[in-house]
N, CA and C atoms as an extended XYZ file, in Angstrom:
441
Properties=species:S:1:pos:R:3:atomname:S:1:resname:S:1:resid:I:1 pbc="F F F"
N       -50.626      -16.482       38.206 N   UNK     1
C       -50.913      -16.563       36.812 CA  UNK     1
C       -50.932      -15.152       36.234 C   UNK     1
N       -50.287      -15.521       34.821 N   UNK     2
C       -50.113      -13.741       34.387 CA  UNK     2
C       -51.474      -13.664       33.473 C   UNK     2
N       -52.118      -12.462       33.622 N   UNK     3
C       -53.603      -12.493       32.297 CA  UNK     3
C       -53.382      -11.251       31.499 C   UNK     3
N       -52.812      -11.193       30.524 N   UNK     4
C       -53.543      -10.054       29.417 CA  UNK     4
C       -54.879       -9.917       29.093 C   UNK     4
N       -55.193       -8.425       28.825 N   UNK     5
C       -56.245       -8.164       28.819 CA  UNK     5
C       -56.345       -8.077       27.170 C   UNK     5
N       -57.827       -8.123       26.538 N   UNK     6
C       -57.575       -8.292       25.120 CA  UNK     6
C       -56.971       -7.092       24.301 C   UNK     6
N       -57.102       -5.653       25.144 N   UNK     7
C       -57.052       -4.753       24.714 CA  UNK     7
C       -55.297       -4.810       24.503 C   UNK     7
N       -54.733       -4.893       25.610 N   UNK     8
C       -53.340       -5.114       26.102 CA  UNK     8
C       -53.089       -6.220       24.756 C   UNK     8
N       -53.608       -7.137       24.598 N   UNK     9
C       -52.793       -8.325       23.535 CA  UNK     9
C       -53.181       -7.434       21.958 C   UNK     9
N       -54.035       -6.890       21.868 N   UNK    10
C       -54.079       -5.946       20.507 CA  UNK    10
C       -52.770       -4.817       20.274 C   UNK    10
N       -52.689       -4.414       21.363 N   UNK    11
C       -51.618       -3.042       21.327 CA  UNK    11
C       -50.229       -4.286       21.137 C   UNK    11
N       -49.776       -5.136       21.506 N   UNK    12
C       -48.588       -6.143       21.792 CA  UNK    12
C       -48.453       -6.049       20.341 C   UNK    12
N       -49.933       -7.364       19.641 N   UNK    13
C       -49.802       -7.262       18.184 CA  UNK    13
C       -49.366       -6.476       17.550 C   UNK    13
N       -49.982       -5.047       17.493 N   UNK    14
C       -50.009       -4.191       16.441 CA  UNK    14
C       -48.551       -3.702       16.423 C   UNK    14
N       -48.391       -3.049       17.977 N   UNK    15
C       -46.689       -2.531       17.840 CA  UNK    15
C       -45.714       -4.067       17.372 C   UNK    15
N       -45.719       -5.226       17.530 N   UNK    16
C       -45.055       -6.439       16.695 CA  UNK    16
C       -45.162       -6.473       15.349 C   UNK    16
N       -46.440       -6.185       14.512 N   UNK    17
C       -46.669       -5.919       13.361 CA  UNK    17
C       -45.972       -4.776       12.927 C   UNK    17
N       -45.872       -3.249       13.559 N   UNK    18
C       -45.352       -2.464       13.001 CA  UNK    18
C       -43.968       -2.714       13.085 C   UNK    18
N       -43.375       -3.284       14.304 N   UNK    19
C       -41.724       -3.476       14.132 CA  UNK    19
C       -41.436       -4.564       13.109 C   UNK    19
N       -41.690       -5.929       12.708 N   UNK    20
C       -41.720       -6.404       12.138 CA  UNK    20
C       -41.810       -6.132       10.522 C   UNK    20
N       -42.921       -5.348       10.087 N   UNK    21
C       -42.908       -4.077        8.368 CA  UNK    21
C       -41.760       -3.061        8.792 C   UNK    21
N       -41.088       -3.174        9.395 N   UNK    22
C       -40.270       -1.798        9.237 CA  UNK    22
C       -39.469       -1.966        8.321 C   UNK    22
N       -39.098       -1.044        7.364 N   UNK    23
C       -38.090       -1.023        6.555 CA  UNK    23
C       -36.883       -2.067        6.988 C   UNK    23
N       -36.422       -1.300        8.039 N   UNK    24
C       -34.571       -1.291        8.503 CA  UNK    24
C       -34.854       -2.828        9.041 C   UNK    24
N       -35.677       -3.448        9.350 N   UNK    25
C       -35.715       -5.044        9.434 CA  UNK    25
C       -35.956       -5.907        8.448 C   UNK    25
N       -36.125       -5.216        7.479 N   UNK    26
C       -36.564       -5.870        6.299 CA  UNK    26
C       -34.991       -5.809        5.500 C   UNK    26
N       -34.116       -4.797        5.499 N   UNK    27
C       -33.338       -4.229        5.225 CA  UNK    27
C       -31.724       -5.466        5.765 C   UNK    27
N       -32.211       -5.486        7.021 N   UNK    28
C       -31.606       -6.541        7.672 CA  UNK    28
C       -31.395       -8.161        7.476 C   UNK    28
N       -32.486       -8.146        6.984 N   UNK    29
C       -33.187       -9.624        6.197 CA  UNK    29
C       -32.469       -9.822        5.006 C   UNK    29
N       -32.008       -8.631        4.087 N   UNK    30
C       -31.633       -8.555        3.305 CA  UNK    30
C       -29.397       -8.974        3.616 C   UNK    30
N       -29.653       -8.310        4.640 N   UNK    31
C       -27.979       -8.264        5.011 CA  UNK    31
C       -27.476       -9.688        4.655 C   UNK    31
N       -28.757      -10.294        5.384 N   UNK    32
C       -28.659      -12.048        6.279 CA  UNK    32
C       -28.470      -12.672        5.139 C   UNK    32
N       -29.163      -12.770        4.371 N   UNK    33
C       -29.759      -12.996        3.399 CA  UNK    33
C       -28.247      -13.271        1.992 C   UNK    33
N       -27.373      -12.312        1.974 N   UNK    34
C       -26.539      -12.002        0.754 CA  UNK    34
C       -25.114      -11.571        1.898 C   UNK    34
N       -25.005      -12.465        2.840 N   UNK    35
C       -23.921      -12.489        3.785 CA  UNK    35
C       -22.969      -13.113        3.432 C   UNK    35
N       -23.007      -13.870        2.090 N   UNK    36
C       -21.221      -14.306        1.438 CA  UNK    36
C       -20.860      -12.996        1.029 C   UNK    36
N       -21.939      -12.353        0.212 N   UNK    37
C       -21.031      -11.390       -1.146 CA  UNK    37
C       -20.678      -10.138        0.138 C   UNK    37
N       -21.652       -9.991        1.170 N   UNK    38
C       -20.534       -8.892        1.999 CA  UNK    38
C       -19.332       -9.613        2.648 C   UNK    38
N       -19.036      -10.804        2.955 N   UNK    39
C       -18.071      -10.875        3.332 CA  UNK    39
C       -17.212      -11.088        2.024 C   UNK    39
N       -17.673      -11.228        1.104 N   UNK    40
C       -16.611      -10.856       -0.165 CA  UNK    40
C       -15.781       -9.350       -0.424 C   UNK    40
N       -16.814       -8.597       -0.447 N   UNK    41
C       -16.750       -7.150       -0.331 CA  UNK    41
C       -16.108       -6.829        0.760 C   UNK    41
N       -15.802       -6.850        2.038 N   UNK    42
C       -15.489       -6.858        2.908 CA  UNK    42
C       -14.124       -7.504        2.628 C   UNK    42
N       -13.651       -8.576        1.949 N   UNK    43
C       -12.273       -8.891        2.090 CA  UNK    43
C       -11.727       -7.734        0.929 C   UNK    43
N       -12.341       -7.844       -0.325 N   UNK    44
C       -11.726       -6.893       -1.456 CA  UNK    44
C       -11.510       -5.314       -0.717 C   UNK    44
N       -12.107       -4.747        0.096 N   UNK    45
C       -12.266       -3.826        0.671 CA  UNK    45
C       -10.590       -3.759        1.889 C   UNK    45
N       -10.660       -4.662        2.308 N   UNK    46
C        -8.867       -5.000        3.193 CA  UNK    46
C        -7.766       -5.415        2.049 C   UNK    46
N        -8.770       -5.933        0.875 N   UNK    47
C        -6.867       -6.094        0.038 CA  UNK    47
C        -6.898       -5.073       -0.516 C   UNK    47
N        -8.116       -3.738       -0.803 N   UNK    48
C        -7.323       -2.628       -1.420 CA  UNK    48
C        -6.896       -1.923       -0.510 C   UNK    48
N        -7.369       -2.079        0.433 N   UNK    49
C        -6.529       -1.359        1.944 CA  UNK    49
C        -4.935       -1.573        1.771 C   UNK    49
N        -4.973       -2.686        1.704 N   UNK    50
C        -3.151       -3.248        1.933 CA  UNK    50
C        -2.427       -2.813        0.747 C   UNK    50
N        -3.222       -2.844       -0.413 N   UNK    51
C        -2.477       -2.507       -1.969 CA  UNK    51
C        -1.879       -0.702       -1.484 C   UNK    51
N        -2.763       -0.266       -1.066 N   UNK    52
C        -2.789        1.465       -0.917 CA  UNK    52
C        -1.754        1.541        0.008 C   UNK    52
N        -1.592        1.115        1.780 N   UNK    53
C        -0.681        1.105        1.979 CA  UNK    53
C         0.622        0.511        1.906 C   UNK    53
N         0.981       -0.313        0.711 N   UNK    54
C         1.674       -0.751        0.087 CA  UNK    54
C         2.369        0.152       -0.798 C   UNK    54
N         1.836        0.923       -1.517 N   UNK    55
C         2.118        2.110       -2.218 CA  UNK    55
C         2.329        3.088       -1.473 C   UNK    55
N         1.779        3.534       -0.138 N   UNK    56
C         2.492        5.039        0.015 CA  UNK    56
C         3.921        4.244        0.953 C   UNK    56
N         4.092        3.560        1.193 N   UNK    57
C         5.493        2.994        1.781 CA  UNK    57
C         6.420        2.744        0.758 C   UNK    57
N         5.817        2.236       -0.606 N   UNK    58
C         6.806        2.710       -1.902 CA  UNK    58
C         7.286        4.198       -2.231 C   UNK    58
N         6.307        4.620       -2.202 N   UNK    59
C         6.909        6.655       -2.134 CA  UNK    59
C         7.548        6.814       -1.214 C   UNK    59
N         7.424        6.402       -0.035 N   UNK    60
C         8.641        6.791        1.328 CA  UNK    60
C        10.120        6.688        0.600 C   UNK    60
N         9.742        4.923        0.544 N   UNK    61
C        11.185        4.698        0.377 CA  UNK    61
C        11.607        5.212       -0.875 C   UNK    61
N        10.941        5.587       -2.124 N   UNK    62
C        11.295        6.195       -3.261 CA  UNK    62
C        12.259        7.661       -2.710 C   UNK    62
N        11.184        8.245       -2.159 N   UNK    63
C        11.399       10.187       -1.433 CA  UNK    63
C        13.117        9.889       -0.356 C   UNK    63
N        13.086        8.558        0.296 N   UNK    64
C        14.139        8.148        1.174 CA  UNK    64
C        15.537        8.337        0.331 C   UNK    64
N        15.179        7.840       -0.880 N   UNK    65
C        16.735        6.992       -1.782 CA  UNK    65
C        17.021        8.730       -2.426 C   UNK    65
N        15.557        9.252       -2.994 N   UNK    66
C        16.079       10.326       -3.981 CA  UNK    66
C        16.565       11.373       -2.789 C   UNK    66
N        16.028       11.633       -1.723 N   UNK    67
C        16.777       12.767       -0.553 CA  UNK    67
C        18.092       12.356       -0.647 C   UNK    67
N        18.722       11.235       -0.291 N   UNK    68
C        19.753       10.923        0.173 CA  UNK    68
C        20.552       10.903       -1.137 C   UNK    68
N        20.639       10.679       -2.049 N   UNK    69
C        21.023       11.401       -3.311 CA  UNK    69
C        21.534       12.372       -3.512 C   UNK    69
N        20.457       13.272       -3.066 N   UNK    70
C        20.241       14.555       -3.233 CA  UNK    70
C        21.260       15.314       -2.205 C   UNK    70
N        21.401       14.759       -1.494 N   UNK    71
C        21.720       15.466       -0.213 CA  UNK    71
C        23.101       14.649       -0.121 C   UNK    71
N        23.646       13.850       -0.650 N   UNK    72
C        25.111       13.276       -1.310 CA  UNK    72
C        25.124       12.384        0.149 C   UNK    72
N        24.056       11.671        0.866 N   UNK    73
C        24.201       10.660        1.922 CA  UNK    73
C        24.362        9.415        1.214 C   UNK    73
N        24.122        8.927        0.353 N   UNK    74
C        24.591        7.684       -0.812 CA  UNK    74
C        26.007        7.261       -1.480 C   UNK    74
N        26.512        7.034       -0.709 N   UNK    75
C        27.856        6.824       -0.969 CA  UNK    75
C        28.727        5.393       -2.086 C   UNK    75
N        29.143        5.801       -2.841 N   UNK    76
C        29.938        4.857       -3.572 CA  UNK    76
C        30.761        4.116       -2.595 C   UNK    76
N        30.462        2.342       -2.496 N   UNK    77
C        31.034        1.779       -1.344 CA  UNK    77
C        30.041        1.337       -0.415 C   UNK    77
N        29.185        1.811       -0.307 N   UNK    78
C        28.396        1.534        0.639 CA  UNK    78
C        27.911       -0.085        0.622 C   UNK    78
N        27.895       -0.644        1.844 N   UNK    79
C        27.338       -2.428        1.559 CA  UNK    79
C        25.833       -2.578        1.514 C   UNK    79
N        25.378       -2.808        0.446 N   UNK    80
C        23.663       -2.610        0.191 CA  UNK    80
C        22.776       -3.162        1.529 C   UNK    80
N        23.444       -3.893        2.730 N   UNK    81
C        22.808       -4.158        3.610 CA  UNK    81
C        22.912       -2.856        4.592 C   UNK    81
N        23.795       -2.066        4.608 N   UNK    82
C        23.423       -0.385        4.992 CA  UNK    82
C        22.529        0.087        4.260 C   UNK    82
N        22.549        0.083        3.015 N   UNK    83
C        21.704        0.940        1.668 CA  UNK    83
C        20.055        0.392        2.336 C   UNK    83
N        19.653       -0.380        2.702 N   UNK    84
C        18.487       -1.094        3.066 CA  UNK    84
C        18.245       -0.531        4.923 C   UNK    84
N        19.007       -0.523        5.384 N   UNK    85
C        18.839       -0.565        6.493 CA  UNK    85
C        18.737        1.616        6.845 C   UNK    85
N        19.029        1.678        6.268 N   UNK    86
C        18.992        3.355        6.191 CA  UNK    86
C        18.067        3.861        5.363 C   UNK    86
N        17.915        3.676        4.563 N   UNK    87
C        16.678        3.980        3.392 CA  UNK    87
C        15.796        3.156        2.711 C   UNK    87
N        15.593        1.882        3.377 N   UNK    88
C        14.367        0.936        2.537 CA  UNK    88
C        14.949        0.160        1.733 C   UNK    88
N        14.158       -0.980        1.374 N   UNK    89
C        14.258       -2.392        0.479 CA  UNK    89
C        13.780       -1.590       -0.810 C   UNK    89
N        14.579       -2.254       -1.686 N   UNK    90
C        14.182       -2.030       -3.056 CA  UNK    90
C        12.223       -2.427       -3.226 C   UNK    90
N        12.060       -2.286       -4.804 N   UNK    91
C        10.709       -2.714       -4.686 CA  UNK    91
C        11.162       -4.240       -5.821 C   UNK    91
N        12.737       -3.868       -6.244 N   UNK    92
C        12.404       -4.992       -7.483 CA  UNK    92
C        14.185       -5.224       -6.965 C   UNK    92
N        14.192       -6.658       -7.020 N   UNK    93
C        15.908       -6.442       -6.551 CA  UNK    93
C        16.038       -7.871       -7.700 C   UNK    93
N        17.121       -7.486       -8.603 N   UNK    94
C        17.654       -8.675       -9.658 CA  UNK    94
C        19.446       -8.516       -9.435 C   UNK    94
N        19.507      -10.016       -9.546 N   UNK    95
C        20.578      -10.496       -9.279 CA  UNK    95
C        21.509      -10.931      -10.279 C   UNK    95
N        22.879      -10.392      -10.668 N   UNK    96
C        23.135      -10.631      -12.454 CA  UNK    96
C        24.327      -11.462      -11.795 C   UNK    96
N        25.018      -11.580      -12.732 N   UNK    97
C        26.132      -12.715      -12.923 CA  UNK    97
C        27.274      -12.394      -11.691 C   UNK    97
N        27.404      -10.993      -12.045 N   UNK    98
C        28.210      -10.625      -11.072 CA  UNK    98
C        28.083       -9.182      -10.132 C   UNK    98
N        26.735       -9.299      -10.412 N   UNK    99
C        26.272       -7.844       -9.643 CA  UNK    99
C        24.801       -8.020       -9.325 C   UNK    99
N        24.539       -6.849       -8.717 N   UNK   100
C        22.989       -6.788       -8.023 CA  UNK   100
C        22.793       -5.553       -8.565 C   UNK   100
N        21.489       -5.223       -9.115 N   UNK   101
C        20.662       -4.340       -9.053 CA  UNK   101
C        19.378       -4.458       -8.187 C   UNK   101
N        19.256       -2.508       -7.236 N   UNK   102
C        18.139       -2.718       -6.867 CA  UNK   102
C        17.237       -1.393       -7.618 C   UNK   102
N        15.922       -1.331       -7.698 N   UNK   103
C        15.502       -0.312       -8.700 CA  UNK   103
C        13.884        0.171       -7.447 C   UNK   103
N        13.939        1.251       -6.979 N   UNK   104
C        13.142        2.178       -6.589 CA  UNK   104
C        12.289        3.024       -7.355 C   UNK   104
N        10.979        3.410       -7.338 N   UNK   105
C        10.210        4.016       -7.804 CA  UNK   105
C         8.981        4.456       -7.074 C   UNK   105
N         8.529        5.261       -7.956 N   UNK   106
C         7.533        6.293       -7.271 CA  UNK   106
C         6.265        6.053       -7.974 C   UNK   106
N         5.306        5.402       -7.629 N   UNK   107
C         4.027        4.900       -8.213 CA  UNK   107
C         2.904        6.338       -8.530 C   UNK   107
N         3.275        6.693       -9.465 N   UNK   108
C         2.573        8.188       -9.518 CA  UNK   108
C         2.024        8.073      -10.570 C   UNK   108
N         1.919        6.884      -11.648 N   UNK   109
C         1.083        7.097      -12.900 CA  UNK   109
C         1.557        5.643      -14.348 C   UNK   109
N         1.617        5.814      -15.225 N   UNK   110
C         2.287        4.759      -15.917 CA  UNK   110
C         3.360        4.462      -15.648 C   UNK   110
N         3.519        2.978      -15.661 N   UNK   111
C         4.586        2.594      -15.341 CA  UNK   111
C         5.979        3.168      -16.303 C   UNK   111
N         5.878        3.077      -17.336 N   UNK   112
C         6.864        3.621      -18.232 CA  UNK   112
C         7.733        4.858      -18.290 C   UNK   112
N         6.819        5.952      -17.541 N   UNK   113
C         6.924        7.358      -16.880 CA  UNK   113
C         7.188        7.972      -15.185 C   UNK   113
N         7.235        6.468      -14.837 N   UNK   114
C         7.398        6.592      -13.448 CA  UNK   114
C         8.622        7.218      -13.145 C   UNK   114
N         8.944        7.791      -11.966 N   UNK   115
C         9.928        8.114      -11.641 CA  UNK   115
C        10.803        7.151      -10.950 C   UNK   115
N        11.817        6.633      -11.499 N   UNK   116
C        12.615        6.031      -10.981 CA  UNK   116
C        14.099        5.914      -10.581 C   UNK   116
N        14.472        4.798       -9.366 N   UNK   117
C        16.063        4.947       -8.977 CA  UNK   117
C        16.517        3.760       -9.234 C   UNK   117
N        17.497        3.161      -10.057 N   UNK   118
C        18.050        2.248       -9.854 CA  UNK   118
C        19.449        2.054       -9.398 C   UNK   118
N        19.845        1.598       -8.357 N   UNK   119
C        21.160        0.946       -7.469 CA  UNK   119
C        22.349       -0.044       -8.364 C   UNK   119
N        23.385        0.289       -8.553 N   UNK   120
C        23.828       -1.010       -9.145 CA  UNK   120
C        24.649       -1.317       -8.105 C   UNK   120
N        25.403       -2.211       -7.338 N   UNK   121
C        25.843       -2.868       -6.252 CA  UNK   121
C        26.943       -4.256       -7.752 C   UNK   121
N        28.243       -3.954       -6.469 N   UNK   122
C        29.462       -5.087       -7.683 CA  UNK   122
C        29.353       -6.468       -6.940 C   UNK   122
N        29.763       -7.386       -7.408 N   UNK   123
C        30.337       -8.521       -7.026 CA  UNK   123
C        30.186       -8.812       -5.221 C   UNK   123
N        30.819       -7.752       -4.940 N   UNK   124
C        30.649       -7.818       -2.884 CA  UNK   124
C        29.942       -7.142       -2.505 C   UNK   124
N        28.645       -6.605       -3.379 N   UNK   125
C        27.564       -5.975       -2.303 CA  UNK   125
C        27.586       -4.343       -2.110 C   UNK   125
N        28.470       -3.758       -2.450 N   UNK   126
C        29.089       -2.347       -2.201 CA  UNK   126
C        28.092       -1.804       -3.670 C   UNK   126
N        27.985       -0.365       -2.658 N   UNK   127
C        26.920        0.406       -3.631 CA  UNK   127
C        28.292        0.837       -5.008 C   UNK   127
N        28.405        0.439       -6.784 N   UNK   128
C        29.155        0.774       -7.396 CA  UNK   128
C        28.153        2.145       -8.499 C   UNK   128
N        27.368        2.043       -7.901 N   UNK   129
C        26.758        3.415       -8.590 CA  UNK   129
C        25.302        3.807       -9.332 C   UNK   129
N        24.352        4.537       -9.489 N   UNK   130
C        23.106        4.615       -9.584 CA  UNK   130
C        22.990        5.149      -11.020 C   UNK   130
N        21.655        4.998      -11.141 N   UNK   131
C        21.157        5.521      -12.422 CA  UNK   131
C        19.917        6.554      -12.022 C   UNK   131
N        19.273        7.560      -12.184 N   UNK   132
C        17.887        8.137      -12.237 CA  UNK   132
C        17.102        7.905      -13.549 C   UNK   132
N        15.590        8.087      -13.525 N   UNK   133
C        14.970        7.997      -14.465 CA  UNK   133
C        13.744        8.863      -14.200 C   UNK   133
N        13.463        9.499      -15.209 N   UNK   134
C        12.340       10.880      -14.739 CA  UNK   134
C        12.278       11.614      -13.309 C   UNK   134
N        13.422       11.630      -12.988 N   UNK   135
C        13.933       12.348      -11.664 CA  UNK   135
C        14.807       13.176      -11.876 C   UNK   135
N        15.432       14.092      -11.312 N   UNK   136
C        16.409       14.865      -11.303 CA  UNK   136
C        16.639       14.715       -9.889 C   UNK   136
N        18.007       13.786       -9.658 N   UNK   137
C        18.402       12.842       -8.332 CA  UNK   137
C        19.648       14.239       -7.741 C   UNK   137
N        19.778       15.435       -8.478 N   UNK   138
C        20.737       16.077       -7.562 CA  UNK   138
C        20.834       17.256       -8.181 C   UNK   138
N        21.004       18.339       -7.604 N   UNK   139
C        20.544       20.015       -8.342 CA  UNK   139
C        22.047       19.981       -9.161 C   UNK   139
N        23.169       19.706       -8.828 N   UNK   140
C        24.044       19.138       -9.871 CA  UNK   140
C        24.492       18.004      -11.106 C   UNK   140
N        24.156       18.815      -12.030 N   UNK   141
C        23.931       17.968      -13.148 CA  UNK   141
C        24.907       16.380      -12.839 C   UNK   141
N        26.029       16.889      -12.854 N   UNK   142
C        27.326       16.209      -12.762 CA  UNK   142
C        27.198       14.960      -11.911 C   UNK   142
N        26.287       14.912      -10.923 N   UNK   143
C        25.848       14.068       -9.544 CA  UNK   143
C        24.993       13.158       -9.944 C   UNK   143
N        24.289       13.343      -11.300 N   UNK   144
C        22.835       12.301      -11.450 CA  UNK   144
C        23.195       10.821      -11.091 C   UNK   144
N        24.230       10.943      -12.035 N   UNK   145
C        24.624        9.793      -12.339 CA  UNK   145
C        25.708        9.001      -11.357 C   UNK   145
N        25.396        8.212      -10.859 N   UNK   146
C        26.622        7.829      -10.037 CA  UNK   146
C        27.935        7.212      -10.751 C   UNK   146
N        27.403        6.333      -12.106 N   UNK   147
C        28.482        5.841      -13.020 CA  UNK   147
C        29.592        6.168      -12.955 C   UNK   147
């Protein structure tokens, strides 16, 4: 048989009483307590995660299209399934009657002011020539434009 002594069951109490008032358990109580809205917070917290790296993989491929521009690797002719496979998916790809546009940009501030690339691609897919927008796509004037 086990016997505590009374003195022994006072000290048990008191240190139970003091862990029990402690702040950081009380604090805890609180966690338990309002455990939807952190797991709310907790998801909003992973979708701005994903939004953010969502955006710096838009600047890659933005920095990808304007280098290669720049550096005259963008070739008139090219089949936009190279154009993708070498430098990234558009962020906005529209499909016209008889052509494709794809349009690249650089998420740096209003949309209206953004820096942007747009692709025009003919009838069979072949890169037929680009546009820039608040960029300067090639230290030769003459080059901006692929038109």
């Amino acid at each position: 048989m086990f016997l505590i002594s009374s003195r022994s069951l006072r000290e048990i109490l008191i240190i139970g009483l003091l862990i029990l008032s402690s702040p950081r358990l009380y604090a805890m109580g609180e966690v338990f307590e309002h455990r939807e809205e952190l797991g709310t917070l907790k998801e909003q917290g992973e979708e701005e995660k994903k939004k953010a790296e969502a955006l710096a993989e838009e600047r890659l491929t933005f920095q990808n299209i304007l280098s290669a521009l720049r550096e005259k690797r963008l070739e008139k002719g090219m089949p936009a399934k190279e154009v993708a496979q070498k430098f990234g998916r558009p962020w906005v790809e529209s499909q016209k009657v008889s052509a494709l546009e794809w349009l690249y940009f650089n998420p740096s501030g209003k949309w209206l002011q953004n820096p942007r690339i747009q692709l025009n691609f003919d009838k069979d897919k072949r890169l037929a020539g680009w546009e820039c927008f608040y960029v300067e796509c090639a230290a030769n004037r003459d080059f901006t434009s692929g038109n």
